[in-house]
C-alpha positions in Angstrom: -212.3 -72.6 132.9 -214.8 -70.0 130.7 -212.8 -68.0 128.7 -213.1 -64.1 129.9 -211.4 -60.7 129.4 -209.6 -61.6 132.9 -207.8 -64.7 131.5 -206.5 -63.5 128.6 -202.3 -63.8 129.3 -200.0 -60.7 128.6 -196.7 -59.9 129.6 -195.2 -56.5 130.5 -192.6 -54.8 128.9 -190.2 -56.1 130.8 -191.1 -59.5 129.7 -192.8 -60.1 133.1 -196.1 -62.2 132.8 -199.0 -60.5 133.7 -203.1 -60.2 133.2 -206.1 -58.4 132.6 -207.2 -59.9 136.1 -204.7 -57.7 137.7 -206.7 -54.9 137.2 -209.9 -56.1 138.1 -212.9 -54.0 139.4 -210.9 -50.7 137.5 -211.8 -48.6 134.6 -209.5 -50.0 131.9 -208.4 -47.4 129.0 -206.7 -50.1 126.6 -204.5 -48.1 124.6 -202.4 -48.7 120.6 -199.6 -46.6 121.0 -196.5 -46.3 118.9 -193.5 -44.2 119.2 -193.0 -42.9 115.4 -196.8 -41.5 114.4 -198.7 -38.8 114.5 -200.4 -39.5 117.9 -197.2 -40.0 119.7 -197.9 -37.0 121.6 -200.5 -39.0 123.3 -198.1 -40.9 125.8 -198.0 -37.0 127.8 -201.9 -37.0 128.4 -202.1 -40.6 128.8 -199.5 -40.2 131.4 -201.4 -37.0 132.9 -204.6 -38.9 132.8 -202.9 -42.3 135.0 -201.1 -39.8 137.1 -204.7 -37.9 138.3 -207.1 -41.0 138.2 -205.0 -44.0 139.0 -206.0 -43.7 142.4 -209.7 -43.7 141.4 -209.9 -46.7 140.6 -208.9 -46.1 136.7 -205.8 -47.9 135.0 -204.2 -47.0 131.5 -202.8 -49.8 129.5 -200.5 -49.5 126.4 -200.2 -51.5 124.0 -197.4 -51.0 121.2 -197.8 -52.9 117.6 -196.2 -52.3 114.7 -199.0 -53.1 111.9 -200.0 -49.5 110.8 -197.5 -48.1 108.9 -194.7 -49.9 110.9 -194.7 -47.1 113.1 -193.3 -49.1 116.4 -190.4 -50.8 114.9 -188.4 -50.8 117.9 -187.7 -53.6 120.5 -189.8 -54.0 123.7 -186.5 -52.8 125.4 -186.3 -49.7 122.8 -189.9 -49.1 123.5 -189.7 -49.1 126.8 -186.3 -46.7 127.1 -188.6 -44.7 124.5 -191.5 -44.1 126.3 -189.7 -43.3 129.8 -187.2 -41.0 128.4 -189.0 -38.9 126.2 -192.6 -38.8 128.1 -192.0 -40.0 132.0 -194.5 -43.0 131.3 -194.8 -44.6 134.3 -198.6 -46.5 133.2 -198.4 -50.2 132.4 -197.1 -50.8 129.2 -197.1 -54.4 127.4 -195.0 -56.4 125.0 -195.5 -55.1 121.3 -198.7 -57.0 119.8 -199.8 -57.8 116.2 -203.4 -55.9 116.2 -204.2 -56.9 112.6 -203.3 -60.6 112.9 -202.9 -63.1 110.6 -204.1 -64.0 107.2 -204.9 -67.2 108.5 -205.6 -66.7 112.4 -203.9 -69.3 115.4 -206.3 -69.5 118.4 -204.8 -66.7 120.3 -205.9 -64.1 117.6 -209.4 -65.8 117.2 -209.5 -65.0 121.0 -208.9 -61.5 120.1 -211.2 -61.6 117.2 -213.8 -62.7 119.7 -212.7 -59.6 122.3 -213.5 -57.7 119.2 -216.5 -58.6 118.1 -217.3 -58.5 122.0 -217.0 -55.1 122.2 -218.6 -54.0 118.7 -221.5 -55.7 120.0 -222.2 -53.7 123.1 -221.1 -50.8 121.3 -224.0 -51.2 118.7 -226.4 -52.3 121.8 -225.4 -48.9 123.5 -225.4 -47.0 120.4 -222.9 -44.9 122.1 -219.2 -45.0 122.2 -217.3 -47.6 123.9 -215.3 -45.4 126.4 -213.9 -48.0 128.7 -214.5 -51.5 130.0 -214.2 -52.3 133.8 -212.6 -55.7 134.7 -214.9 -57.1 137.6 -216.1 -60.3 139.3 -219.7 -59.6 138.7 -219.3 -59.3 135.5 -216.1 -59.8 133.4 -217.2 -56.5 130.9 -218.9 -53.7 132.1 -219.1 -51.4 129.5 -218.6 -47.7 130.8 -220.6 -44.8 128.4 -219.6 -41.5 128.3 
């Protein structure tokens, strides 16, 4: 099987195993997000922006990590209690990730580094910002200018 954005595994919040193929053929906003920084305020117009396009074909997906700051020190479970409680999140959010990686990196974070370098690439061939990448058959990144 080629490796693509599709097959790469995650699991939900609440530990449930899920995919980037589960969102295929949507706009994808792929989202950092942590509960103790200066941008915390974002889960409210993150959560207005699912609430008026999610039935447009567009999908927000957080994803907490700890490596800035420590900044999201809690538990999936406290992050999860976090983010309903205080902001009515109701947009997939994921198990907390490492975004920085390893010294040293394991295969799964040279598959991120490869997502990375992915992206940066079609960013520099756009010369535009990357604004979104939608999960499809035809092509596994579609890259979405604003």
């Amino acid at each position: 099987m080629s490796a693509t954005i599709e097959n790469f595994p995650l699991r939900r919040i609440d530990g449930k195993a899920a995919s980037l193929a589960d969102y295929r053929g949507k706009v994808l906003l792929i989202v950092n997000v942590a509960s103790k920084c200066g941008f915390t305020p974002q889960y409210e117009g993150l959560e207005r922006l699912s609430a008026r396009f999610s039935n447009h074909g567009f999908a927000v997906l957080g994803f907490p990590a700890n490596d800035f700051a420590e900044q999201e020190p809690g538990t999936n479970a406290e992050i999860a209690q976090f983010c309903t409680t205080n902001f009515g999140v109701t947009f997939p959010v994921f198990e907390k990730i490492t975004v920085a990686g390893p010294a040293n990196p394991g295969a799964v974070h040279r598959r991120r580094l490869g997502l990375v370098r992915l992206a940066r690439a079609a960013r520099l061939r756009a010369q535009k910002p990357l604004w979104a990448a939608a999960v499809s058959e035809a092509a596994p990144i579609t890259i979405v200018r604003g």
